[in-house]
C-alpha positions as CSV (number, residue, x, y, z in Angstrom):
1,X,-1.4,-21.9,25.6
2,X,-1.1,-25.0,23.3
3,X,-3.4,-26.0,20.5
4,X,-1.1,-28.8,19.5
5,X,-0.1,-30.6,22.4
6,X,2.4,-32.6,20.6
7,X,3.8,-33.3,17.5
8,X,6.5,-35.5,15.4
9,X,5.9,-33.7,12.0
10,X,9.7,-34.2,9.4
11,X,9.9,-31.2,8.0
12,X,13.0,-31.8,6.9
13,X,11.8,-34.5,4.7
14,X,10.3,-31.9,2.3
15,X,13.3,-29.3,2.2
16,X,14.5,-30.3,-1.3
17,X,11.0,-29.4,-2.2
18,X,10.0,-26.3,-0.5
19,X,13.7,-25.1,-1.7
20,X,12.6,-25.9,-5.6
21,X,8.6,-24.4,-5.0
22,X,10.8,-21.2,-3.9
23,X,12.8,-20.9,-6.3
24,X,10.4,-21.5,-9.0
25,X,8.3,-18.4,-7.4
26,X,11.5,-16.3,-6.9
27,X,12.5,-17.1,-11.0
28,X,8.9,-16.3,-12.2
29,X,8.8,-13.3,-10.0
30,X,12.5,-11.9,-11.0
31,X,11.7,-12.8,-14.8
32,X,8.3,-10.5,-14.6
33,X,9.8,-7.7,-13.4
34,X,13.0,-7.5,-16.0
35,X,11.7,-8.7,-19.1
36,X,7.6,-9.0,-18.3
37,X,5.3,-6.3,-17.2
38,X,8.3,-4.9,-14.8
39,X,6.9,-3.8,-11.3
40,X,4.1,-1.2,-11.5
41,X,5.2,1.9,-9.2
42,X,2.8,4.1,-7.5
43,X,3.0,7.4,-7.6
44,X,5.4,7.7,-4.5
45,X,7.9,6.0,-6.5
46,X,6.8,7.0,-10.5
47,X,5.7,10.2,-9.9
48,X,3.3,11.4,-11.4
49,X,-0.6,13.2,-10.7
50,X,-3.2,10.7,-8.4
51,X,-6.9,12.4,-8.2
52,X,-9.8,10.7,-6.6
53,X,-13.3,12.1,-8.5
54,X,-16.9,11.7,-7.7
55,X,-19.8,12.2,-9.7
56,X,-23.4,13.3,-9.0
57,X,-24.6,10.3,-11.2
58,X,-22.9,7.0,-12.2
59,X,-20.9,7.4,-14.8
60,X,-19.1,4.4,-17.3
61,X,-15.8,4.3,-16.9
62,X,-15.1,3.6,-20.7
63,X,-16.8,7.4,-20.7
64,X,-14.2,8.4,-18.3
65,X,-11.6,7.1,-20.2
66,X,-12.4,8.5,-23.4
67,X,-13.0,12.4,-22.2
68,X,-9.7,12.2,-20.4
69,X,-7.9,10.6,-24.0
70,X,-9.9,13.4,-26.0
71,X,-8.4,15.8,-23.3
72,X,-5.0,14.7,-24.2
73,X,-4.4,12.6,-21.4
74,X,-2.3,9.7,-22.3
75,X,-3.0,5.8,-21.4
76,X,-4.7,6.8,-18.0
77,X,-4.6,4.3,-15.6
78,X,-8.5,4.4,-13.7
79,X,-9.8,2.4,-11.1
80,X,-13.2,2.3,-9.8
81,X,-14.0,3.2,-6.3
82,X,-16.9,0.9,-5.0
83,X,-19.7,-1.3,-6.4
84,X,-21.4,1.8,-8.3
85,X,-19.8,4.0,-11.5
86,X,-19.9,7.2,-9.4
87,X,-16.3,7.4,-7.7
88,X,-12.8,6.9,-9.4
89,X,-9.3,7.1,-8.8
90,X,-7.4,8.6,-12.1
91,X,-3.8,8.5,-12.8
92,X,-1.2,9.6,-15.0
93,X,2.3,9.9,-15.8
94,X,2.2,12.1,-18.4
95,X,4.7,14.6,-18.5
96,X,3.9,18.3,-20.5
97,X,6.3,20.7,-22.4
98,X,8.6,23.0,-21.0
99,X,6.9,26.0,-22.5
100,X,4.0,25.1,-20.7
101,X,5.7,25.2,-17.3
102,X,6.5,28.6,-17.3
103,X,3.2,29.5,-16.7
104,X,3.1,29.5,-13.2
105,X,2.3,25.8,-12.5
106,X,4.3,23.3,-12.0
107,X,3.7,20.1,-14.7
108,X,2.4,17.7,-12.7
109,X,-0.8,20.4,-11.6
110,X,-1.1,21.4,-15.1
111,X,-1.8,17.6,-15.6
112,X,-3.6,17.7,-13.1
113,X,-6.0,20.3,-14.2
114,X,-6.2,19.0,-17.4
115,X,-7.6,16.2,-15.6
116,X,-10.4,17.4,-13.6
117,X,-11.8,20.4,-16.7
118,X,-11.8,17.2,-19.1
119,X,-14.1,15.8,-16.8
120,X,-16.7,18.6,-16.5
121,X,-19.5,19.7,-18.8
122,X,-19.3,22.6,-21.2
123,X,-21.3,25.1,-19.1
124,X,-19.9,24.2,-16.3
125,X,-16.4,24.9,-17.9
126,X,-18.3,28.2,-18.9
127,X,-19.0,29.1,-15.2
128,X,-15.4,28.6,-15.0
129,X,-14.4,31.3,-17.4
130,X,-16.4,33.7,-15.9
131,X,-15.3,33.1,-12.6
132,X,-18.2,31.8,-10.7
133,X,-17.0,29.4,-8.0
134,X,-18.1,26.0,-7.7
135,X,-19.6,24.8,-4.7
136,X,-18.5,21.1,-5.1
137,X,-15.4,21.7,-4.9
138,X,-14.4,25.3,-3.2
139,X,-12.3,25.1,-0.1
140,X,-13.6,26.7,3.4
141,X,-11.3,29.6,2.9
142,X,-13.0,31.2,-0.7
143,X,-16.0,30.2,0.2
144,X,-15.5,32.5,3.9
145,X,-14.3,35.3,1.6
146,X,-17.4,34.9,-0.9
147,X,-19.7,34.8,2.0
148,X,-17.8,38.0,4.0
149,X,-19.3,40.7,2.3
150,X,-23.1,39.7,3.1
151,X,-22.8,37.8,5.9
152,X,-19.5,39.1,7.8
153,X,-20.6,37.6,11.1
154,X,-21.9,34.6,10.2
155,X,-19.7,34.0,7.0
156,X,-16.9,31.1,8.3
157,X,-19.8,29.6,11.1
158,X,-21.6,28.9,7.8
159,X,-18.6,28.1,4.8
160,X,-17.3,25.3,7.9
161,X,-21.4,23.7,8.0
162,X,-21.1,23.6,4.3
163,X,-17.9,22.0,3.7
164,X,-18.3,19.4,6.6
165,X,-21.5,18.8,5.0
166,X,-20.3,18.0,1.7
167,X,-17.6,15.7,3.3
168,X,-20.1,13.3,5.1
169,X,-20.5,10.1,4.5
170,X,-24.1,11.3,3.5
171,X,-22.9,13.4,1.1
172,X,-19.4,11.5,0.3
173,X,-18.0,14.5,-1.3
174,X,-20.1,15.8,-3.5
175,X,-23.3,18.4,-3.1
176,X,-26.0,17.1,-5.3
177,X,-28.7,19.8,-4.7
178,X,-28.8,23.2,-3.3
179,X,-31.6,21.9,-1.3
180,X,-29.4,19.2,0.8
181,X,-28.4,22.3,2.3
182,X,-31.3,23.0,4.2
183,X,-31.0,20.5,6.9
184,X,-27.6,22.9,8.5
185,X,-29.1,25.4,11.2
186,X,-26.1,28.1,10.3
187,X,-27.7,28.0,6.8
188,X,-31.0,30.4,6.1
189,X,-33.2,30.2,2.8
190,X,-31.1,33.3,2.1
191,X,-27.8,32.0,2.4
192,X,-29.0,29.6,-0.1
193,X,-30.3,32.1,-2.4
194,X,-27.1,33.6,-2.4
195,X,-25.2,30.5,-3.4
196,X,-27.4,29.5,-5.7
197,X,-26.8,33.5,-7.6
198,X,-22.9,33.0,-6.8
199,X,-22.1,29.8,-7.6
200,X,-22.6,26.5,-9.3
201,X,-22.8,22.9,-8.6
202,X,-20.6,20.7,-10.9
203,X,-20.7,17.2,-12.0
204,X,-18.0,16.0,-10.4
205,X,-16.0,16.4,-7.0
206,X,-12.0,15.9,-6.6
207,X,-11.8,14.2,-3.2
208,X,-8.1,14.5,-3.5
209,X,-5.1,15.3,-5.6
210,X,-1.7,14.1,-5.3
211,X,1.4,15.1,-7.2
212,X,5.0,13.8,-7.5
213,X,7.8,15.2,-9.3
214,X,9.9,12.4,-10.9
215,X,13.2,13.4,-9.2
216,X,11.4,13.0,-6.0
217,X,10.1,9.4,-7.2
218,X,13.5,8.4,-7.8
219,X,14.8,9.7,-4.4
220,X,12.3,8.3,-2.6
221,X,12.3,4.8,-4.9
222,X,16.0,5.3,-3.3
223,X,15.5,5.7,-0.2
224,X,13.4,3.2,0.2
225,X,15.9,0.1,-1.1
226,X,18.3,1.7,1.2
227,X,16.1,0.6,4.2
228,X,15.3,-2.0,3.5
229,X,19.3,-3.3,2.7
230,X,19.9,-1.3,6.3
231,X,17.3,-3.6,7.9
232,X,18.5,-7.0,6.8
233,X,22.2,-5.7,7.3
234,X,21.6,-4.9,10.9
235,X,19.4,-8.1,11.8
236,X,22.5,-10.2,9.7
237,X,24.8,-8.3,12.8
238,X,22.1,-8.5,15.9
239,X,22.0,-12.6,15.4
240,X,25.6,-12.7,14.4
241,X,26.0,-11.6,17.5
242,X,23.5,-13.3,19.7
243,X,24.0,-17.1,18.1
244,X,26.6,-17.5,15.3
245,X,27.3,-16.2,11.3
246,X,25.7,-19.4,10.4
247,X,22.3,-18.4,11.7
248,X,22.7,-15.0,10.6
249,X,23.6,-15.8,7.0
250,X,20.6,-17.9,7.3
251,X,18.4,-15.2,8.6
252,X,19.1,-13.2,5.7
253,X,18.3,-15.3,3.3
254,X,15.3,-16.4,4.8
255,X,14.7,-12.5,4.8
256,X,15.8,-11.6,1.2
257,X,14.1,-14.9,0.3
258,X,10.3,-13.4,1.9
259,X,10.7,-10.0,0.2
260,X,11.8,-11.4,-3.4
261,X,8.6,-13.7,-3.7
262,X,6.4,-10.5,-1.9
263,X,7.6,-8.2,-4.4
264,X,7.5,-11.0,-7.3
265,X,3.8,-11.5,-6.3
266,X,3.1,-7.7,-6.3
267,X,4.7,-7.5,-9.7
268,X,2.7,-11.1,-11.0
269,X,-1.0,-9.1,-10.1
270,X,0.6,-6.0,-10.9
271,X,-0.3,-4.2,-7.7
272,X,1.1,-1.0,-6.8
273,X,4.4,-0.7,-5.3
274,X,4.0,2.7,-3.0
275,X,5.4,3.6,0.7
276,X,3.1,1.9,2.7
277,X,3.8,-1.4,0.9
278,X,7.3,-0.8,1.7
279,X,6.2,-0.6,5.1
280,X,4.0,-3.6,4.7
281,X,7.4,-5.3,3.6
282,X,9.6,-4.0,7.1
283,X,6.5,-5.4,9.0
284,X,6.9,-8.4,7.3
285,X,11.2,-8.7,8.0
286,X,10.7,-8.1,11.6
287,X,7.4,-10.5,11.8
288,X,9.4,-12.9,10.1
289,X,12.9,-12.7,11.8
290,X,11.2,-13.1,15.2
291,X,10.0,-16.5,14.3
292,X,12.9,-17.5,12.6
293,X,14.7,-16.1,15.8
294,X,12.3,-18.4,17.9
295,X,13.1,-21.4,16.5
296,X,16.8,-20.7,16.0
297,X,16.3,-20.3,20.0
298,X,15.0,-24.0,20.3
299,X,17.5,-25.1,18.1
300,X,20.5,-24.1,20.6
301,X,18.7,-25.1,23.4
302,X,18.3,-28.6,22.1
303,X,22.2,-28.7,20.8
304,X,23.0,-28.7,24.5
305,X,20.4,-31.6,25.6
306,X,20.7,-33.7,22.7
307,X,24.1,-33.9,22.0
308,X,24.1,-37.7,20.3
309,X,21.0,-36.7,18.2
310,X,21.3,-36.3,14.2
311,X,21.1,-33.2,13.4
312,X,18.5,-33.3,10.5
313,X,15.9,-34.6,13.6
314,X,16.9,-32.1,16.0
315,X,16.1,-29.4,13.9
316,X,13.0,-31.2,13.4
317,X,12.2,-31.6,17.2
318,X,12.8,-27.7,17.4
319,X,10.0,-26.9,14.7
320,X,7.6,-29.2,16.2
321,X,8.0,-27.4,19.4
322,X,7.3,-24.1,18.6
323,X,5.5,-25.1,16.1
324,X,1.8,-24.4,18.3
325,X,3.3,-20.8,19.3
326,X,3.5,-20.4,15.2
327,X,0.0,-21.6,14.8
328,X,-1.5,-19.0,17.2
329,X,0.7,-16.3,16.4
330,X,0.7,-16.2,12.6
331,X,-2.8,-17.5,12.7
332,X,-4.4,-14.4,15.0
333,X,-2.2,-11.9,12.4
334,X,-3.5,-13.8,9.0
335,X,-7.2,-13.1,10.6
336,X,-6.7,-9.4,11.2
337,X,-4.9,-8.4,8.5
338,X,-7.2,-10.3,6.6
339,X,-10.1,-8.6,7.9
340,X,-8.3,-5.5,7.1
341,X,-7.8,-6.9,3.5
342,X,-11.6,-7.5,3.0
343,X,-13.7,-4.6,5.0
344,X,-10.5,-2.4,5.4
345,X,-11.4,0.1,2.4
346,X,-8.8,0.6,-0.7
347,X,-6.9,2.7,1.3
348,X,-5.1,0.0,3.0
349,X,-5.5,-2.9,0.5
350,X,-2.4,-3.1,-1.0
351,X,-1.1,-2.7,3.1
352,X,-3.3,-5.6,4.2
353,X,-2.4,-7.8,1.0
354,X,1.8,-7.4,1.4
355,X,0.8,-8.6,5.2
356,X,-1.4,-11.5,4.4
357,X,1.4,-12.4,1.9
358,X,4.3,-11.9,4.2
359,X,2.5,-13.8,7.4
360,X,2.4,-17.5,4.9
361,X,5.5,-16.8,3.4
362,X,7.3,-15.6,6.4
363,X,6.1,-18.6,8.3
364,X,6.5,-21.0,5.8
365,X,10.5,-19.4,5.2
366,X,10.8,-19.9,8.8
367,X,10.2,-23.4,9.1
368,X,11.7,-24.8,5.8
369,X,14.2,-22.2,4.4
370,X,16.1,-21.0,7.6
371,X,16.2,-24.4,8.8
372,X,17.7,-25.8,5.6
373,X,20.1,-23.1,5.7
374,X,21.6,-24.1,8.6
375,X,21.4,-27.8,7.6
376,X,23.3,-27.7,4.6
377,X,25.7,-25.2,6.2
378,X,26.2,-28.2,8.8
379,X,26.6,-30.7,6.1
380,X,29.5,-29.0,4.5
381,X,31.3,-27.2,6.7
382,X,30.7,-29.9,9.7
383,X,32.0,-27.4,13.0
384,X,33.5,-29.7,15.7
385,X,31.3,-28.1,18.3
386,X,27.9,-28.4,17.2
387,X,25.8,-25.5,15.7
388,X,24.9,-23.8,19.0
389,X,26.7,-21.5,21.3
């Protein structure tokens, strides 16, 4: 399939050009993250505590931000979750003293905890004290034990209704009245009556909690340079082999080149770096080396058939060749991922953003970076033989 049946585009023309717009970017992006706002880990990297909350009612989140500063929680990093005030994601960094550690918790949960109680209202931290369990946010396992002794048949039938019910997209996490509960079948007016004796229903539900130790940040901020190095390192050998160093060295630094701007742009909007960016950035090497790999493909088929022609246009005749294959293929990826990007929920947002990022620059590396690569290598170290094996 063709959308371009043919074309005569000189890319080559603009190489001095496309080399200065990429470094510019690279520059900008390199000087941000030494001496500017630095790249902003996530919490896979940082470590550090992650909790998503919802609350019964909207809620500002300057309110948020000042019962969690009041609390003791230091510059806490929120983000709303949607178009209302009702559901956040809270993090911090914030380490506590080792005399507090030796109280059973780790430092990151006491954090954590210090999170969510700042959070609830003074009878409801109350009900705490006194050991009454709240229904918003009790797992299926205490909630079957508090429902055992009266109901020893019935008691996990009727804890699982209850927790799947709270975790609908109805209900999206949070229980706002007793009476929501009497749409289950497994739950009778009495099991209600029970719950509403036994326990309580707070303000505010954690959808999710997520702690990393620093020392596992580090390793795993490690671990994942080291694959990425691996990567390019074992592409630089797989087209050393397969065509010559010259269009390996230039497929690394067409590589390098898209993941320097990617993570200069994440630093610039000050995105999260986390794990599945880094896999959004691997995506993003292979996606990119297979186009680079298709043109370099063109470009030693032509070496044979045009033997007379100059070099500059041959590469140029390559491009324009595969240049409708780039069109389709980066074009169909740019529309998914951007579909992803826009209706794909905050989960994958920063996944879907590296992507959209890494199909323009990857294609646009291919075409003008590679390719100048292997232009200027021909320029000065002119190889009797031609570029091509």
């Amino acid at each position: 399939m063709r959308i371009i049946k043919k074309t005569n585009i000189d890319f080559m023309q603009y190489k001095y050009i496309a080399l200065a717009i990429s470094g510019i970017i690279i520059l900008t992006g390199i000087i941000n993250m030494t001496a500017g706002k630095g790249i902003n880990y996530g919490i896979d990297f940082a470590g550090g505590t992650l909790i998503r909350v919802i609350f019964k009612n909207q809620v500002p989140i300057g309110e948020v931000r000042t019962a969690l500063q009041d609390a003791g929680i230091e510059n806490p990093i929120i983000q709303k979750i949607g178009d209302t005030e009702r559901e956040f994601i809270i993090r911090t960094l914030q380490e506590v003293a080792a005399e507090q550690e030796i109280k059973g918790m780790e430092a990151n949960e006491i954090i954590g905890q210090l999170v969510v109680d700042s959070l609830r209202t003074e009878e409801e931290l109350k009900a705490i004290e006194q050991k009454v369990p709240d229904l918003n946010n009790i797992n299926q396992q205490h909630l079957t034990e508090l429902l055992q002794p009266e109901y020893p048949e019935k008691a996990p039938e009727i804890a699982e209704s209850i927790v799947n019910l709270r975790k609908s997209s109805q209900l999206k996490g949070i229980i706002q009245d007793y009476a929501q509960l009497e749409e289950l079948e497994e739950v009778s007016p009495e099991v209600i009556s029970f719950l509403k004796n036994k326990t309580f229903l707070s303000n505010v539900s954690i959808l999710s909690r997520e702690t990393v130790g620093p020392q596992i940040g580090r390793d795993l901020r490690r671990k994942a340079t080291q694959a990425t190095i691996w990567a390019l390192i074992g592409m630089l050998i797989y087209i050393g082999i397969r065509f010559q160093y010259a269009y390996g060295v230039a497929a690394i630094l067409t590589l390098a080149h898209d993941v320097l701007i990617t993570v200069g742009i994440f630093s610039l909007t000050n995105r999260e770096l986390n794990l599945p960016v880094i896999a959004a950035i691997l995506t993003i090497v292979g996606y990119s080396l297979n186009d680079t790999i298709v043109i370099f493909d063109r470009v030693r088929d032509n070496i044979k058939l045009f033997r007379k022609l100059n070099f500059g246009k041959l590469l140029n005749t390559s491009v324009n060749q595969t240049l409708s294959r780039t069109i389709i293929t980066s074009g169909t990826t740019f529309l998914t991922v951007t579909a992803l990007f826009l209706f794909g929920g905050q989960v994958i947002n920063d996944f879907a953003f590296t992507m959209m990022i890494g199909v323009i620059i990857g294609t646009y590396s291919s075409i003008y970076l590679s390719c100048s690569v292997i232009y200027f290598w021909k320029v000065l170290f002119k190889p009797k033989k031609g570029m091509g094996k």
